[in-house]
PDB file as gemmi writes it, atoms N, CA and C in Angstrom:
CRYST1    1.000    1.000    1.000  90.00  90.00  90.00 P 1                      
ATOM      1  N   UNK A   1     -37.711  10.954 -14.313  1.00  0.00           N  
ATOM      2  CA  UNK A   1     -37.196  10.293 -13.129  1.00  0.00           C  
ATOM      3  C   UNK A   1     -36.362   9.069 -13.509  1.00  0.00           C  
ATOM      4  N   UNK A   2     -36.588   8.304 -14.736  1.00  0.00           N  
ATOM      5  CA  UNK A   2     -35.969   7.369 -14.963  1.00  0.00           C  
ATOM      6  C   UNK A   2     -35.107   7.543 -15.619  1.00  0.00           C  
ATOM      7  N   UNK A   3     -35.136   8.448 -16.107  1.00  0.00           N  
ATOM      8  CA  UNK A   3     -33.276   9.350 -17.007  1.00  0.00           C  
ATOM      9  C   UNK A   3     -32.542   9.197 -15.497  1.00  0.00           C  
ATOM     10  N   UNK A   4     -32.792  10.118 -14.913  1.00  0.00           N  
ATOM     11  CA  UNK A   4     -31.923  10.447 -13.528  1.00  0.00           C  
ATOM     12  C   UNK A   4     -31.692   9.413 -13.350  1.00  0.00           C  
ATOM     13  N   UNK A   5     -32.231   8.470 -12.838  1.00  0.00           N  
ATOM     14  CA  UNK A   5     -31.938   7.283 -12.051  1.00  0.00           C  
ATOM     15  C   UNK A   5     -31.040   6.270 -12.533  1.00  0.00           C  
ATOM     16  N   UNK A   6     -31.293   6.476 -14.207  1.00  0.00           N  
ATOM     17  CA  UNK A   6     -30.302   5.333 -14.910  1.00  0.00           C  
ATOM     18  C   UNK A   6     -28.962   6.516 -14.800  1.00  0.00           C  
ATOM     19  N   UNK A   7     -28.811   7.417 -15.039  1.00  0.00           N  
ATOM     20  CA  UNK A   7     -27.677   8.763 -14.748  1.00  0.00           C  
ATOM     21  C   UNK A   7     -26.728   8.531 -13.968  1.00  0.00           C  
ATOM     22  N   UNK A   8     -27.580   8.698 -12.831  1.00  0.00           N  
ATOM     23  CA  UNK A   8     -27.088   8.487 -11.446  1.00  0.00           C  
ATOM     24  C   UNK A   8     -26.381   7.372 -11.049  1.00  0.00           C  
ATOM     25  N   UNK A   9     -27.264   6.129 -11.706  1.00  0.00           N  
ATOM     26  CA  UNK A   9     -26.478   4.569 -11.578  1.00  0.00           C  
ATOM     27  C   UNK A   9     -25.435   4.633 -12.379  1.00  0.00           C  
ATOM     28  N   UNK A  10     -25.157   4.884 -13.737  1.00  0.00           N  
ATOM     29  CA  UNK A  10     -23.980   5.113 -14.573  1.00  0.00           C  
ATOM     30  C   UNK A  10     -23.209   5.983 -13.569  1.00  0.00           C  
ATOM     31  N   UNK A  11     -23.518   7.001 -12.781  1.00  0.00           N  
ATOM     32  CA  UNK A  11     -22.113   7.762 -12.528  1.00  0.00           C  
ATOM     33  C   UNK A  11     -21.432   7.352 -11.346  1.00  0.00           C  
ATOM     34  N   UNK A  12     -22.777   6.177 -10.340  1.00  0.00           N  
ATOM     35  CA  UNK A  12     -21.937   5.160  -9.352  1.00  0.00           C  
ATOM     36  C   UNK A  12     -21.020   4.676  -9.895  1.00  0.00           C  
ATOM     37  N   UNK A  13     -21.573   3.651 -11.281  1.00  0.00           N  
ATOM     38  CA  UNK A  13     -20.764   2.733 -11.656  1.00  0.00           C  
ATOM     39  C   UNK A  13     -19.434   2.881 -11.821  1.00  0.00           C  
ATOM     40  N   UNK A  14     -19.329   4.336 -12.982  1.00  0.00           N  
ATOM     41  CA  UNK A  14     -18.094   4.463 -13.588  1.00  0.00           C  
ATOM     42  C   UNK A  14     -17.105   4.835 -11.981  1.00  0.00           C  
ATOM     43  N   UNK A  15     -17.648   5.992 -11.103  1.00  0.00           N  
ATOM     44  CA  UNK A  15     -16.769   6.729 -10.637  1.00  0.00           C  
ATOM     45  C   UNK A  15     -16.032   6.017  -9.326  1.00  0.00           C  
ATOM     46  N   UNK A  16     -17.334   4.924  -8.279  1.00  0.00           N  
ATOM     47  CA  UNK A  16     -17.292   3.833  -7.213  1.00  0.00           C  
ATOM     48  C   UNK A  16     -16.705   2.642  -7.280  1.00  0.00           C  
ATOM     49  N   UNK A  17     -17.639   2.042  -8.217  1.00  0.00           N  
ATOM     50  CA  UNK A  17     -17.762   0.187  -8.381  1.00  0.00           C  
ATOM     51  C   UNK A  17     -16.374   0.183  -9.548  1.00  0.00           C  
ATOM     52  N   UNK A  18     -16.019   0.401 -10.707  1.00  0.00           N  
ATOM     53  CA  UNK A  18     -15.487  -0.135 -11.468  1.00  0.00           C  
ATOM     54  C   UNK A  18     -13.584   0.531 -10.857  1.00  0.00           C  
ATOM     55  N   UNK A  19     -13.573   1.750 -10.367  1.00  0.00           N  
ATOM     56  CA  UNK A  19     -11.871   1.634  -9.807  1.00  0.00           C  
ATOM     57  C   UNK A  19     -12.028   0.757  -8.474  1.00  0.00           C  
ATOM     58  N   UNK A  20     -12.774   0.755  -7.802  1.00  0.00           N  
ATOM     59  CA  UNK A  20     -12.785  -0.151  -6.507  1.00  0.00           C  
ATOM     60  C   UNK A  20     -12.393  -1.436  -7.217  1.00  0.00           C  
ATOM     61  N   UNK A  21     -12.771  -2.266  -8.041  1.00  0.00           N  
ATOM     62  CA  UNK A  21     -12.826  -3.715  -8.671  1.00  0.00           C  
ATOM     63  C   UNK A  21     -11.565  -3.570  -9.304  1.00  0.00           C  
ATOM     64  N   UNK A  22     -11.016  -1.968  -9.852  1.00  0.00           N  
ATOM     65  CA  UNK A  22      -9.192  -2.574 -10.281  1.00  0.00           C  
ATOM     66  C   UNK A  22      -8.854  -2.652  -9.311  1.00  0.00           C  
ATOM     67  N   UNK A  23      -9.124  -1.620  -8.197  1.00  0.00           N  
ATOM     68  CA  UNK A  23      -8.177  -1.870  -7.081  1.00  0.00           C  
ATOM     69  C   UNK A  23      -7.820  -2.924  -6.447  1.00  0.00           C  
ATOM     70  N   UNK A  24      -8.747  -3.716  -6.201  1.00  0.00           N  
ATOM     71  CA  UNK A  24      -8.935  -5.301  -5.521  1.00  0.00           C  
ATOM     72  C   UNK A  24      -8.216  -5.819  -6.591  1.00  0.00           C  
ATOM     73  N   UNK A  25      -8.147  -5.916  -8.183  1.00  0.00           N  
ATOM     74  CA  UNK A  25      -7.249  -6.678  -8.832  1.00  0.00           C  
ATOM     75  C   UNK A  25      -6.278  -6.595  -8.752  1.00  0.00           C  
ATOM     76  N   UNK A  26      -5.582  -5.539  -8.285  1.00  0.00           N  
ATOM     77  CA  UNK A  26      -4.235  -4.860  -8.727  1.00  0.00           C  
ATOM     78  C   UNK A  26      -3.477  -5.666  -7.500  1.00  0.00           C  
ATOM     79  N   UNK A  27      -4.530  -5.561  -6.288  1.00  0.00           N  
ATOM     80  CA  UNK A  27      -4.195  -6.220  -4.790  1.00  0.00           C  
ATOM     81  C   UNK A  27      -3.519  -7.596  -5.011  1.00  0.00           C  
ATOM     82  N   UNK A  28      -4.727  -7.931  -5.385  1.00  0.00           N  
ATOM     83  CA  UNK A  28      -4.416  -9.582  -5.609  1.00  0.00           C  
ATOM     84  C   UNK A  28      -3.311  -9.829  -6.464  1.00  0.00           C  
ATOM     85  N   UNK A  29      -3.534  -9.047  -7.440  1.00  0.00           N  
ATOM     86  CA  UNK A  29      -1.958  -9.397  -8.106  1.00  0.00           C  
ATOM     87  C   UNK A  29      -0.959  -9.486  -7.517  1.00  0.00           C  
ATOM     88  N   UNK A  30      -0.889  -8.346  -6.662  1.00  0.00           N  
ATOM     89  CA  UNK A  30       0.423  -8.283  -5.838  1.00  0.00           C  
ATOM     90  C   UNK A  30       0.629  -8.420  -5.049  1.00  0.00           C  
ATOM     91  N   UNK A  31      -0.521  -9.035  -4.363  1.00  0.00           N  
ATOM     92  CA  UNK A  31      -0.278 -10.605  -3.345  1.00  0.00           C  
ATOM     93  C   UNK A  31      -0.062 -11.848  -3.865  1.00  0.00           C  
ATOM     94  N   UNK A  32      -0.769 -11.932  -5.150  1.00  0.00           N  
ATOM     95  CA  UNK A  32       0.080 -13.514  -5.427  1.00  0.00           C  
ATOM     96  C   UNK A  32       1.528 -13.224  -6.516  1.00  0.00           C  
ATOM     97  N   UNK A  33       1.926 -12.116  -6.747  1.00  0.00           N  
ATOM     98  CA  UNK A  33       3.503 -12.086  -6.726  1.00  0.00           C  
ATOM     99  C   UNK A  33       4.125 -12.542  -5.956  1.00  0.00           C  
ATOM    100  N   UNK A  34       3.843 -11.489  -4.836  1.00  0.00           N  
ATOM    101  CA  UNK A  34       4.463 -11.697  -3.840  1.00  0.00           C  
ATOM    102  C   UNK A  34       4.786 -13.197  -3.069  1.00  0.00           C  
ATOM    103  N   UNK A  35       3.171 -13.883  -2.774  1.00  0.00           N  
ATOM    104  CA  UNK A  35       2.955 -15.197  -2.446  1.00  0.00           C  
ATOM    105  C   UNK A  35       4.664 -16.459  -3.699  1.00  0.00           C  
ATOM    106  N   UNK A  36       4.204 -16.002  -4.640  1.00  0.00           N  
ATOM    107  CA  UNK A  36       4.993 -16.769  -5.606  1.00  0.00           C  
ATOM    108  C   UNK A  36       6.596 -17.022  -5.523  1.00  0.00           C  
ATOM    109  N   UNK A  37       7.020 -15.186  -5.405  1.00  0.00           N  
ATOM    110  CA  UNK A  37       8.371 -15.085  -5.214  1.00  0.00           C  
ATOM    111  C   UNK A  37       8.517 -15.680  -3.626  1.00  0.00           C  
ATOM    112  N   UNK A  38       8.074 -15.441  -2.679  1.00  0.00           N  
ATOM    113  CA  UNK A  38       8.189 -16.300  -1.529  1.00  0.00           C  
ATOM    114  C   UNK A  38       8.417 -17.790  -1.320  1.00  0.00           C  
ATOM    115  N   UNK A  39       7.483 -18.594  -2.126  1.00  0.00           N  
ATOM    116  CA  UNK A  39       7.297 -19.549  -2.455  1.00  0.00           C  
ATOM    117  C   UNK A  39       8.774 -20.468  -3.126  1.00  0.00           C  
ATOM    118  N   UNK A  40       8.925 -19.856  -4.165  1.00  0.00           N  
ATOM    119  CA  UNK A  40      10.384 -19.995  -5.454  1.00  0.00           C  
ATOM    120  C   UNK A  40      11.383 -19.946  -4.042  1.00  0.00           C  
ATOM    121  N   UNK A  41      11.422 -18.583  -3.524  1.00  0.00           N  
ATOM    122  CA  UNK A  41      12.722 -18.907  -2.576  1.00  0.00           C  
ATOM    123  C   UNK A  41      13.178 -20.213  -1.695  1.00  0.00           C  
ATOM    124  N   UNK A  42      11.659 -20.081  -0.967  1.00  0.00           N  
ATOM    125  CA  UNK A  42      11.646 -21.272   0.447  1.00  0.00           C  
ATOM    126  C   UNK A  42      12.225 -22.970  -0.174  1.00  0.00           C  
ATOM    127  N   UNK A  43      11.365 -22.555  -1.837  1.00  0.00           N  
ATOM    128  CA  UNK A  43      11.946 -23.858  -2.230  1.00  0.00           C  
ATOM    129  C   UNK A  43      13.140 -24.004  -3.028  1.00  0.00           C  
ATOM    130  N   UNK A  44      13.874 -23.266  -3.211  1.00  0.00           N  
ATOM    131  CA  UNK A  44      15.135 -22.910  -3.110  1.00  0.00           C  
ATOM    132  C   UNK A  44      15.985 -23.116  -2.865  1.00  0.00           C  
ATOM    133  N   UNK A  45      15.857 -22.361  -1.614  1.00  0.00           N  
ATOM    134  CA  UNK A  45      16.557 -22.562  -0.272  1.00  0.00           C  
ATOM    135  C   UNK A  45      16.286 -24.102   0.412  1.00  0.00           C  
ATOM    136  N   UNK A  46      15.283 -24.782   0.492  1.00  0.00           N  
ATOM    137  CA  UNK A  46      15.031 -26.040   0.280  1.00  0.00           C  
ATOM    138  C   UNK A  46      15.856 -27.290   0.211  1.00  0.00           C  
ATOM    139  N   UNK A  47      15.721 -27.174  -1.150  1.00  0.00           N  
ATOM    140  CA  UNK A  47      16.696 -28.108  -2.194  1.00  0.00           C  
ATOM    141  C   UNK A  47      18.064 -27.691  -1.926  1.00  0.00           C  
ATOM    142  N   UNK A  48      18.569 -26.467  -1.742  1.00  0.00           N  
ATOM    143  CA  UNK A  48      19.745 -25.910  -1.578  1.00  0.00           C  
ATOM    144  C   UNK A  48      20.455 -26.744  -0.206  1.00  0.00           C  
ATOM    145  N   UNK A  49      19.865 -26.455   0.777  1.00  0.00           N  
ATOM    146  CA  UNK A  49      20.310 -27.144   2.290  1.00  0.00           C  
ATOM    147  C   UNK A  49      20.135 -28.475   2.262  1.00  0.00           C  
ATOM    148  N   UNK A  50      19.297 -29.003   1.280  1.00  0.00           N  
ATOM    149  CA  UNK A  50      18.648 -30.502   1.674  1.00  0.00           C  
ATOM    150  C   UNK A  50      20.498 -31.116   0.420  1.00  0.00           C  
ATOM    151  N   UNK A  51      21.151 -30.883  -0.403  1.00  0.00           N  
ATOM    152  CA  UNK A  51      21.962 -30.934  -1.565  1.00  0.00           C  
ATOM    153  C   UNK A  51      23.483 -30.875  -0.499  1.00  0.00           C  
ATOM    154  N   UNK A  52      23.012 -30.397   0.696  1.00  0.00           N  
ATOM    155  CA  UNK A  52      24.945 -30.456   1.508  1.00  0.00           C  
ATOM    156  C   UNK A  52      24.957 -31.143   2.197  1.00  0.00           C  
TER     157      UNK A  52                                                      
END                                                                             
């Protein structure tokens, strides 16, 4: 019973928990790209209008 059970938890882990946790990384990454390049522009554009 305790083979199975540690089995079973290994095949949550690998197949559930560990692509779910890239997925959320991959997210965030490419929300704070995104956040960043947004960011770079506004201030940018900024300095750009504030310079005429």
């Amino acid at each position: 019973m305790l083979v199975i059970g540690v089995l079973l938890g290994l095949f949550v882990l690998f197949n559930f928990v560990l692509p779910l946790l890239v997925g959320l990384i991959k997210l965030a990454l490419i929300v704070g790209v995104v956040a960043l390049l947004v960011f770079v522009a506004v201030f940018v554009l900024g300095k750009h209008s504030r310079s005429q």
